[in-house]
N, C-alpha and C positions, 0 to 999 in steps of 0.2 A: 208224848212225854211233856212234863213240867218244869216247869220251873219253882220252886218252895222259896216263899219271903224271908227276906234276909233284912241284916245293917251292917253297912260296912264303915271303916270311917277311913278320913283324909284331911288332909288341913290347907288352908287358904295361903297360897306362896304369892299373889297379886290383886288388886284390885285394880279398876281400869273404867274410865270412862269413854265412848265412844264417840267425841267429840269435831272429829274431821268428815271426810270422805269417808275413808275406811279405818287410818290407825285412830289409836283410844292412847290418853294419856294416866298416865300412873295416880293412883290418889290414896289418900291416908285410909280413908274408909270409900265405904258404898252404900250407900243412903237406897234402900230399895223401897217403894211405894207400889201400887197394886197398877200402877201406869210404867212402872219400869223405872229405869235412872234418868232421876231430874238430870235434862241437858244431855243423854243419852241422845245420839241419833236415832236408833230404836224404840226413844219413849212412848209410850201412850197405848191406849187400852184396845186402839184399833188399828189398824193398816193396810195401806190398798196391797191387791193383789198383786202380783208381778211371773216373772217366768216358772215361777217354784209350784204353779197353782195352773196350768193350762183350764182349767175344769170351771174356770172362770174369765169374764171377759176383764183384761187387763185394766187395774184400778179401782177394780172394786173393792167396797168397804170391807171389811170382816175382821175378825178378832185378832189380836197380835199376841199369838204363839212364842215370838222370838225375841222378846223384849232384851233376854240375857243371853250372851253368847260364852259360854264356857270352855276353857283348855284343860289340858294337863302338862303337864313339864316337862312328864315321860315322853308322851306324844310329840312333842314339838321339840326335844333332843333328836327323837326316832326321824322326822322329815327332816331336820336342818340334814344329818348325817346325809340323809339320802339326797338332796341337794348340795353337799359338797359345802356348807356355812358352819361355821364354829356355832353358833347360836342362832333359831331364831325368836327374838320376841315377842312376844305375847301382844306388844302395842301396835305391832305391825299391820296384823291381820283384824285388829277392832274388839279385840275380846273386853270382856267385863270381868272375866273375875279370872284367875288361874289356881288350881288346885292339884299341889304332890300328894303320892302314897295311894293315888286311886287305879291299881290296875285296869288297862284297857278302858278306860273313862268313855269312849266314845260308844261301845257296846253299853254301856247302863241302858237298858230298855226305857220307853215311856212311861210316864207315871210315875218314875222315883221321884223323891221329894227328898233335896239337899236342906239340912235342917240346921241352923247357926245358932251359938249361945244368945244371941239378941232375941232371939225369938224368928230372926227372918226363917222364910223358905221358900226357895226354889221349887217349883212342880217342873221336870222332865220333857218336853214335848219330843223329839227325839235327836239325833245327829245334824250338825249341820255338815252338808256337801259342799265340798269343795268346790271353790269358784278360780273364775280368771282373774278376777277383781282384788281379789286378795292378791295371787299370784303377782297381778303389775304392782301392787304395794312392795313386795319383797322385791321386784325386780328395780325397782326404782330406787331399794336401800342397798343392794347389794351388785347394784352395777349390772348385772348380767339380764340380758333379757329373755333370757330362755329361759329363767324364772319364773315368768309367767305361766308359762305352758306346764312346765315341772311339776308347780305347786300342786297342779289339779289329781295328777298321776299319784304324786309321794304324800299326798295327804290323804288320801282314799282310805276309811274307814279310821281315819287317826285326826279329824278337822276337829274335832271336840262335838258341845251338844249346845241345843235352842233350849227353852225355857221361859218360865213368864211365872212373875213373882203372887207366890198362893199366900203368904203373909207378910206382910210390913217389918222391918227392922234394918239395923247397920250392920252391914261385913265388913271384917277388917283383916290384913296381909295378919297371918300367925295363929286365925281361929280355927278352930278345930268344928270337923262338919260330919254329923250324921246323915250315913246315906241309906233310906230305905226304899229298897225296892220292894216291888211286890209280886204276888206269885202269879206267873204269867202260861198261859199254857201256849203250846207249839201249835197253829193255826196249820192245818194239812186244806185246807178249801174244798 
């Protein structure tokens, strides 16, 4: 079975730079470049390997897939809940952009392409998996340190998506985003 090409739309509730360890701080716009966000921790057109890539020997050069790390609002209502927090934000965990209205945003398959009135666009690479890393960030803001451990469990298929910018332009908190996916078919091996 397939999947048939779609667009769905959703609008930009944050933007965010990823300027610490892990949290990102809030910004008017997001200046995207084909290297990622100028001053992003994720910027640049390359990046060594690390745990996410065993299939290589740690460090090594290669493309950087994850320059943008994206949320939804639903999603991270749905973990705070599950972790027992009124709210978790979006600058917590390092994201770059956050986006309401996009049902189950973390299933968007690879290949869609988040398309903004500037002209920018996101290409897709796929989910990011939940880490520990994040996890001690929220434990750190919410006192509890079984936060850590938590995060990994209650964000499981709801951490949001990677990506890496396929055109140049500004996003800004209020724009509205076309999202096309494409027709994918169900891989049996």
């Amino acid at each position: 079975m397939a999947t048939s090409s779609r667009t769905i739309e959703g609008r930009v509730a944050g933007v965010y730079v990823a300027d610490g360890e892990v949290a990102s701080t809030p910004r008017p716009e997001l200046i995207l470049t084909y290297a990622g966000v100028p001053g992003d921790r994720h910027e640049g057109l390359t990046r060594k390997s690390g745990a996410r890539e065993p299939w290589y020997a740690r460090g090594t050069p290669m493309r950087n897939e994850r320059q943008i790390s994206i949320l939804s609002t639903e999603e991270m209502a749905e973990i705070a809940a599950t972790l027992g927090i009124v709210t978790l934000p979006a600058e917590w965990i390092g994201a770059n952009l956050l986006i309401e209205g996009v049902p189950n945003l973390t299933a968007l398959p690879p290949r869609s392409i988040l398309m903004f009135p500037s002209g920018a666009a996101i290409r897709i690479d796929g989910d990011n998996g939940p880490c520990r890393i994040s996890g001690r960030s929220i434990a750190a803001q919410t006192g509890v340190g079984k936060h850590e451990f938590d995060f990994v469990q209650a964000a499981r298929g709801k951490r949001g998506l990677v990506g890496w910018v396929e055109r140049e332009g500004t996003v800004s908190p209020g724009d509205s985003i076309e999202i096309r996916i494409w027709s994918q078919a169900d891989y049996a091996g």
